[in-house]
C-alpha positions in Angstrom: 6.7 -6.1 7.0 4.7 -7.4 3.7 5.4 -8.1 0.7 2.3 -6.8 -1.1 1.1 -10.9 -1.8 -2.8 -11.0 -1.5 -3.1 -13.9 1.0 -7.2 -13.6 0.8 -10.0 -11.6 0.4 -11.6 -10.4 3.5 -15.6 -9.5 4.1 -15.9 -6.4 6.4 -18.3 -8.0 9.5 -19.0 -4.4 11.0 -17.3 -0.9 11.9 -17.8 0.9 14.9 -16.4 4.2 15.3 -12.2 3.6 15.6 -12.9 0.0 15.2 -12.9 -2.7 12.2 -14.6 -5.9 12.4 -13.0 -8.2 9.7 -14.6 -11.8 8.3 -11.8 -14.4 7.4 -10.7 -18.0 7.0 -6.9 -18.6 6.0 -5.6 -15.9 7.7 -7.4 -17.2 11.0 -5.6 -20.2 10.7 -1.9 -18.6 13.4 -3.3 -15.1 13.9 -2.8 -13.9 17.2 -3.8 -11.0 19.5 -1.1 -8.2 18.7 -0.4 -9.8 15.1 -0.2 -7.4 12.1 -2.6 -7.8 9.3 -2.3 -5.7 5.8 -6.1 -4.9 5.6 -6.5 -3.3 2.4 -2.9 -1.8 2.5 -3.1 -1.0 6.1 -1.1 -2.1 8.7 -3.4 -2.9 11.6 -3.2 -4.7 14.7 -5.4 -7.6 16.0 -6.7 -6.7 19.4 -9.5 -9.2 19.4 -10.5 -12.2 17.5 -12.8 -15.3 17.2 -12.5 -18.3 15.0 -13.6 -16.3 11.8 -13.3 -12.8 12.5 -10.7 -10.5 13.8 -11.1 -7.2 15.3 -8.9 -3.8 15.0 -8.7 -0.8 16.3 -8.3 2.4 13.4 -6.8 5.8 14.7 -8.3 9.1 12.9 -4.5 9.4 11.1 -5.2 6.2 9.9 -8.7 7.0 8.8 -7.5 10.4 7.2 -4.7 8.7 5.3 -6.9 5.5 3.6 -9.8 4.4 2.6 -10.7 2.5 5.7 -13.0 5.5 7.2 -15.3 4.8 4.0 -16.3 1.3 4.8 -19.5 -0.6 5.1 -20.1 -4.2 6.2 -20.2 -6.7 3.1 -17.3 -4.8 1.6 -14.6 -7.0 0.8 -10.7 -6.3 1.5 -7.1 -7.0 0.6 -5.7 -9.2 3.3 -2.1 -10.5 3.9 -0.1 -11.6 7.4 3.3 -10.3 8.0 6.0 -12.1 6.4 7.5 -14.7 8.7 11.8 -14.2 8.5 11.9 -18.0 6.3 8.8 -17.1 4.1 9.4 -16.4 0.1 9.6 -12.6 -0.9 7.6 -12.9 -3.5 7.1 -9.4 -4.1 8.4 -6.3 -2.7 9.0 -4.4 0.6 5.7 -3.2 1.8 5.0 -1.8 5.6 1.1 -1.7 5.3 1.5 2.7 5.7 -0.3 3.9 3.4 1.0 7.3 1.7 -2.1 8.9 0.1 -5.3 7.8 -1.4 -5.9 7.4 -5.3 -8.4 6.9 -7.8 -8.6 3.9 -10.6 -9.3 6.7 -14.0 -9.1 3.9 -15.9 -10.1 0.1 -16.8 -9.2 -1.6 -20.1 -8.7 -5.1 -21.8 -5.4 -5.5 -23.1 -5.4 -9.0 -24.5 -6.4 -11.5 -21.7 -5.0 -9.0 -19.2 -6.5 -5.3 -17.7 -4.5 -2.6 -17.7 -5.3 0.1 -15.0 -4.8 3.6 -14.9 -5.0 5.4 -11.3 -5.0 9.0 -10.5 -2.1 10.0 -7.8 -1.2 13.1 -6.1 1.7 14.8 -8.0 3.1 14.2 -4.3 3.7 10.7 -4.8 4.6 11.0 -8.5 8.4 11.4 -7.8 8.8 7.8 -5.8 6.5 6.2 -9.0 9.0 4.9 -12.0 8.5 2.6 -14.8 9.1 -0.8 -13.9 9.5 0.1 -10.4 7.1 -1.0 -7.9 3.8 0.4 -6.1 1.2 -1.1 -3.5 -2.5 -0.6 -4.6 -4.3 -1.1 -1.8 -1.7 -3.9 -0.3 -1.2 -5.5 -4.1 2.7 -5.5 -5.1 2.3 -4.2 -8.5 4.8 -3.3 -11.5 3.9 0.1 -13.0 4.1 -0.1 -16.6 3.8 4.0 -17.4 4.7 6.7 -14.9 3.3 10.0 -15.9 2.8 14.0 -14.4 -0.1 13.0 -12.2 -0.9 9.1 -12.9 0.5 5.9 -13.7 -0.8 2.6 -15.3 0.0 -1.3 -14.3 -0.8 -4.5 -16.0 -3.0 -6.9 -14.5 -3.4 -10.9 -16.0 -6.0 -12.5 -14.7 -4.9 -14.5 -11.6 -4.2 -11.3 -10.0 -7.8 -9.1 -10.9 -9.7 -12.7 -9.3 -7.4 -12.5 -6.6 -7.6 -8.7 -5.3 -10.9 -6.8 -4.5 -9.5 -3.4 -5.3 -11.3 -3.7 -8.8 -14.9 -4.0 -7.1 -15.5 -0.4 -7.0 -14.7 0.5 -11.0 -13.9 3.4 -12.1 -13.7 6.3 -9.9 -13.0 4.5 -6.8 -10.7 5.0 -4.1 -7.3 2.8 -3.2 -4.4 3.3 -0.8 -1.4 3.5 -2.3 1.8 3.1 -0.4 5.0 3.8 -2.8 8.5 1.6 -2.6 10.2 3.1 0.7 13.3 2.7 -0.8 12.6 5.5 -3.4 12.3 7.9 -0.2 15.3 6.9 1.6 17.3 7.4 -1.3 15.7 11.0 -1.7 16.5 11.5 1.8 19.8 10.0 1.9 20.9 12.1 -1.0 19.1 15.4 0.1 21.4 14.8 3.4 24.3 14.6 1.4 23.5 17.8 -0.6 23.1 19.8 2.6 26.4 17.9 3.8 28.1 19.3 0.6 27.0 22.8 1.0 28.0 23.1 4.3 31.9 21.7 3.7 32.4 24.0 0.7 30.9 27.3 2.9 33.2 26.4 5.7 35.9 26.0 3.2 35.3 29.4 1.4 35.8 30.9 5.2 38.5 29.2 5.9 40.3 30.7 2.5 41.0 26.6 1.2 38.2 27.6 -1.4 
């Protein structure tokens, strides 16, 4: 698990098909073969590494659910470890699977802050409230506006020179993963509804109703 806490900006060393090469320093310092890394979002597990690069392996639903299949050495990426059991939660529950892709639509000054607008599939729009959270491309974020199709957050300026997510501009593409909560919930209470349906029909047969 992660809590959506950029640790560092990564440098993509290479790809190779169903394989991701990534360029690091802080996160090197305990990472171990079979360790989770959040690589731009992504959940990923380290099946090789040196003293300043770890390797991954990427499975085609992985590739058809992020960004990762559109990536070129030099790119830089989102990195956090797992959170150890006594480490601060400083932001919310995140399990590095990414839901859908997005789009930033939108980049503006607000003060000495950005606020960004991204694109989302209607899909996702249920899980995505005001105030509540959502993971760009492995960044914790609070969304400020939740519309039909999009939703906005407010960046200040320790987070945009913290998280490479901005380096494409407009138009580019980010993982988004929305708060797992929100689709337990929707679940949980779908599961009750079906519950409730059934009682009352066997109810109504059984002449109590």
């Amino acid at each position: 698990m992660f809590t959506g806490i950029v640790e560092e900006i990564g440098i993509v060393s290479r790809t190779r098909p169903g394989t991701l090469v990534v360029g690091a320093a802080l996160v090197m310092s305990d990472l171990k073969l079979g360790d989770s890394v959040a690589v731009d979002g992504v959940c990923l597990t380290v099946v090789e590494r040196t003293d300043r690069t770890f390797t991954c392996n990427v499975q085609p639903e992985t590739l058809r659910r992020s960004t990762l299949g559109g990536l070129r050495a030099g790119a830089r990426l989102n990195l956090e470890r797992a959170m150890p059991l006594n480490g601060r939660f400083g932001g919310h529950i995140v399990q590095g699977h990414v839901d859908a892709t997005g789009r930033i639509a939108e980049l503006r000054p607000d003060g000495e802050g950005l606020i960004a607008r991204f694109e989302a599939p209607r899909s996702l729009m249920r899980y995505i409230v005001n105030k509540g959270f959502i993971a760009v491309n492995g960044t914790s974020l609070t969304v400020v506006d939740a519309e039909d199709a999009c939703f906005t957050v407010a960046l200040v300026t320790y987070t945009r020179d913290h998280v490479a997510f901005l380096d494409g501009g407009v138009g580019s593409a980010v993982n988004l993963e929305v708060d797992v909560l929100a689709k337990y919930v929707e679940k949980l209470l779908g599961a009750r509804d079906d519950t409730d349906g059934l009682t009352l029909e066997m109810l109504q047969r059984s002449g109590f109703a």
